[in-house]
C-alpha positions in Angstrom: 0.0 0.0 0.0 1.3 3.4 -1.0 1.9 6.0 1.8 -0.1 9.0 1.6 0.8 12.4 2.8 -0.7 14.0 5.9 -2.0 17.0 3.8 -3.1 14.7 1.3 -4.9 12.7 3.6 -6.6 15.3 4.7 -7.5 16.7 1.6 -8.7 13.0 0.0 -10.7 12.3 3.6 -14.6 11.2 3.0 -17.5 9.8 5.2 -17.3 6.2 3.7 -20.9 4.2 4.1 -20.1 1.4 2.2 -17.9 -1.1 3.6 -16.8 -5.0 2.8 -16.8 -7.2 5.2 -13.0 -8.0 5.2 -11.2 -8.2 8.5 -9.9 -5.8 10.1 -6.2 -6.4 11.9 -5.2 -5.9 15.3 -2.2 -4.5 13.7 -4.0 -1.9 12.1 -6.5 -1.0 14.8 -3.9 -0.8 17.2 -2.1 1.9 14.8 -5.4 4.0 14.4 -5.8 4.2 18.5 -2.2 5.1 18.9 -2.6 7.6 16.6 -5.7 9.2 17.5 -4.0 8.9 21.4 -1.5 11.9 19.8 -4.8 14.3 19.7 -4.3 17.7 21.5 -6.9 17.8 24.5 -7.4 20.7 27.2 -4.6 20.9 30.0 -3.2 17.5 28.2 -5.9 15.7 30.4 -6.4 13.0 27.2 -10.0 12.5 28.5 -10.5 9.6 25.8 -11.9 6.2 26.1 -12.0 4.1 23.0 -14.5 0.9 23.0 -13.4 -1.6 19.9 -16.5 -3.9 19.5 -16.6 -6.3 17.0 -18.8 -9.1 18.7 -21.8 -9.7 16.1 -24.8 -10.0 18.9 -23.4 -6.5 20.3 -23.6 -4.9 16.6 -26.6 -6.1 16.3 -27.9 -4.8 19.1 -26.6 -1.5 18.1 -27.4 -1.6 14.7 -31.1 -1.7 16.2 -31.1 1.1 18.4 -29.1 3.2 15.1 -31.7 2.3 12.7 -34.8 3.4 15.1 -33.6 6.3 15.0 -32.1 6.8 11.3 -35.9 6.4 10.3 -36.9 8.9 12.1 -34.0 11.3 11.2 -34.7 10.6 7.4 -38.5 11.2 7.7 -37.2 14.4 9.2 -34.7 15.4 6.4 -37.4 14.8 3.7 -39.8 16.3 5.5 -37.2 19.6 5.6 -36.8 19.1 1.9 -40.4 19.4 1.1 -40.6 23.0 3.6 -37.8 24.1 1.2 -35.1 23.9 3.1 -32.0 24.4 1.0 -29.6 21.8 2.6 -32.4 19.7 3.0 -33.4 19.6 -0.7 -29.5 19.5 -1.4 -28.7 16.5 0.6 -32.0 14.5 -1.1 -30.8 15.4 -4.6 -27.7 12.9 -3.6 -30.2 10.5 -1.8 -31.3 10.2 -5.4 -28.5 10.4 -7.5 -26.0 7.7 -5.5 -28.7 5.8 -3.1 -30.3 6.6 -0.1 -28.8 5.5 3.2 -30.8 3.1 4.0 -28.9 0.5 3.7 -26.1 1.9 5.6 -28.3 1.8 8.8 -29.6 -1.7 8.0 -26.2 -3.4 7.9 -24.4 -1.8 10.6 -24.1 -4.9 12.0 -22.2 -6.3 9.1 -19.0 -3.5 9.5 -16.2 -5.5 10.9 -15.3 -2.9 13.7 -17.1 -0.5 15.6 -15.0 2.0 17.9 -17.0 3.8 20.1 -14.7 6.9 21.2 -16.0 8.3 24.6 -15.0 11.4 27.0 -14.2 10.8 30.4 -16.3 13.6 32.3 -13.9 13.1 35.6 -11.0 13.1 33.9 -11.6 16.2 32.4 -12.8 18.1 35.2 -15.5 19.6 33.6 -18.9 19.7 35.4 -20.3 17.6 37.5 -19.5 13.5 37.6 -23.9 13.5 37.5 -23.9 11.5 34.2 -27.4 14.1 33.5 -26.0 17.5 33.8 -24.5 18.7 30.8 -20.9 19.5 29.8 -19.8 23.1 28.6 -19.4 23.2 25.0 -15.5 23.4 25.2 -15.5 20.0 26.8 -15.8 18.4 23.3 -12.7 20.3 21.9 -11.0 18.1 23.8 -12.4 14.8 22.1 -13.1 15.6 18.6 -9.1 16.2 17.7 -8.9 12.4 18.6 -11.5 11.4 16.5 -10.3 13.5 13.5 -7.1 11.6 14.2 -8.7 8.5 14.6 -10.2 8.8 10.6 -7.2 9.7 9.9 -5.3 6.9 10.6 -8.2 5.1 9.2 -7.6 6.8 5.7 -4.0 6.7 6.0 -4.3 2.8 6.6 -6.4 2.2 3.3 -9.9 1.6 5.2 -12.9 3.4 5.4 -14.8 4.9 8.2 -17.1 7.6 9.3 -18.4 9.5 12.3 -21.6 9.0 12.5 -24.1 10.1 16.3 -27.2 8.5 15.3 -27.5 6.6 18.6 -27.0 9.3 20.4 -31.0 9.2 21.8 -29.9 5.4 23.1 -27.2 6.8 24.8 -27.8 4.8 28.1 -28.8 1.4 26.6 -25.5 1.6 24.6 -23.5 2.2 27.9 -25.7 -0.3 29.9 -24.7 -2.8 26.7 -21.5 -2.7 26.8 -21.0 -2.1 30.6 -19.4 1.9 30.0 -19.4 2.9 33.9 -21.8 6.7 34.1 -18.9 9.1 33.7 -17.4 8.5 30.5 -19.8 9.7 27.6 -20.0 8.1 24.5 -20.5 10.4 22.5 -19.5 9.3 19.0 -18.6 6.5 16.8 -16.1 5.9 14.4 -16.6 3.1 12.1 -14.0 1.0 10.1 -13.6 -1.5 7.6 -11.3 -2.6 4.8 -11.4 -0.9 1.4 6.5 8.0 7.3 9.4 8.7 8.0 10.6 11.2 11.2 9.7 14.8 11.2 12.4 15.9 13.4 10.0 16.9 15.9 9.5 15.7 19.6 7.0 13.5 20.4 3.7 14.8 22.1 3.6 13.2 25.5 0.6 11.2 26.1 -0.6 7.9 27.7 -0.2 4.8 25.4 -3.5 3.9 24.3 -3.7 0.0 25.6 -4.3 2.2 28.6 -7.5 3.5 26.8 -8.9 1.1 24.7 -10.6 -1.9 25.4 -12.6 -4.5 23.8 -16.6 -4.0 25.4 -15.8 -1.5 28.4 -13.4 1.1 28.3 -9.8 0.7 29.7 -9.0 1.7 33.5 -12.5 2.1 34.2 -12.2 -0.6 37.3 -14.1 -3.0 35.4 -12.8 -6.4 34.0 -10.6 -6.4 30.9 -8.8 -3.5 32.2 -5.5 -2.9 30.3 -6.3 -5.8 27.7 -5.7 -3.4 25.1 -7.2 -5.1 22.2 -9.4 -7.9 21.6 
């Protein structure tokens, strides 16, 4: 596999929603999570959680809560389209010309990974550790560089993936699912699936990443599988 450049990865970077259902190597996942682990975050608190799931019953569970509410979100973007909304309209016009979603939603289950990136409200320090109050907008600056990196790597790795917050209104049965302890959000996912040399800089200094990714529950979170790393 050809290299690509960091500001041609950038540049080239798309929301991929169509996927094979080729493996997808330790190897490589581990080399996505240690990259997105080299994300700036607010006071270098690294506040990041990353869930790899690839156990079929548990994407299928989540492929059910995602596609409850995909329905609804479509019925709401065509509904948009037909007040005259401009963006709305726009995005329906490439519904029609390349397909809608649908099926996206309806084989979740089928993508080979699922990494559920989540922010750890207490180790940020922002708010309260209530898992129902809020967090300050500026909380998420200090999760979304990972992600970004996280896609990155993806890219730069020859696989596709996409953010996607869909199952954002299941928020607790997701947690409860895969046993995510109250004060780490999850707040997106990052899907994956199959199709440098030295800068002269210093390293960033941050905590290796089997320290905060796990298969089903997040790393140090006290519960078991803590420090596994990868499946």
């Amino acid at each position: 596999m050809n290299e690509i450049t960091l500001l041609e990865g950038i540049r080239t970077l798309r929301a991929v929603r169509e996927f094979t259902d080729e493996p997808v190597s330790d190897e490589q996942i581990a080399t996505m999570l240690d990259l997105a682990a080299c994300a700036p975050s607010g006071g270098n608190r690294q506040p990041w959680h990353f869930v790899v799931i690839r156990d079929p019953a548990t994407r299928r569970a989540i492929r059910d809560h995602y596609l409850e509410v995909f329905r609804r979100y479509r019925q709401d973007v065509l509904r948009q389209a037909a007040e005259g909304h401009p963006a709305a309209q726009a995005q329906v016009a490439r519904w029609e010309r390349s397909g809608s979603p649908d099926a996206f939603a309806e084989n979740l289950d089928r993508i080979p990974v699922l990494i559920l990136v989540c922010l750890d409200r207490q180790r940020l320090g922002f708010g309260s550790a209530d898992p129902a109050e809020p967090l300050p907008p500026t909380a998420w600056a200090s999760i979304y560089p990972a992600v970004q990196n996280l896609l990155l790597a993806a890219h730069g790795l020859g696989l596709g993936a996409v953010l996607t917050t869909l199952h954002m209104p299941h928020e607790r049965e997701v947690q409860a699912l895969l046993g995510i302890p109250p004060t780490s959000i999850p707040p997106r996912w990052c899907r994956s699936a199959i199709r440098g040399g030295s800068t002269g800089r210093r390293a960033a200094s941050r905590r290796p990443s089997a320290r905060t990714a796990s298969a089903g529950a997040p790393a140090d979170s006290g519960l078991p599988g803590v420090g596994a790393g990868l499946p």
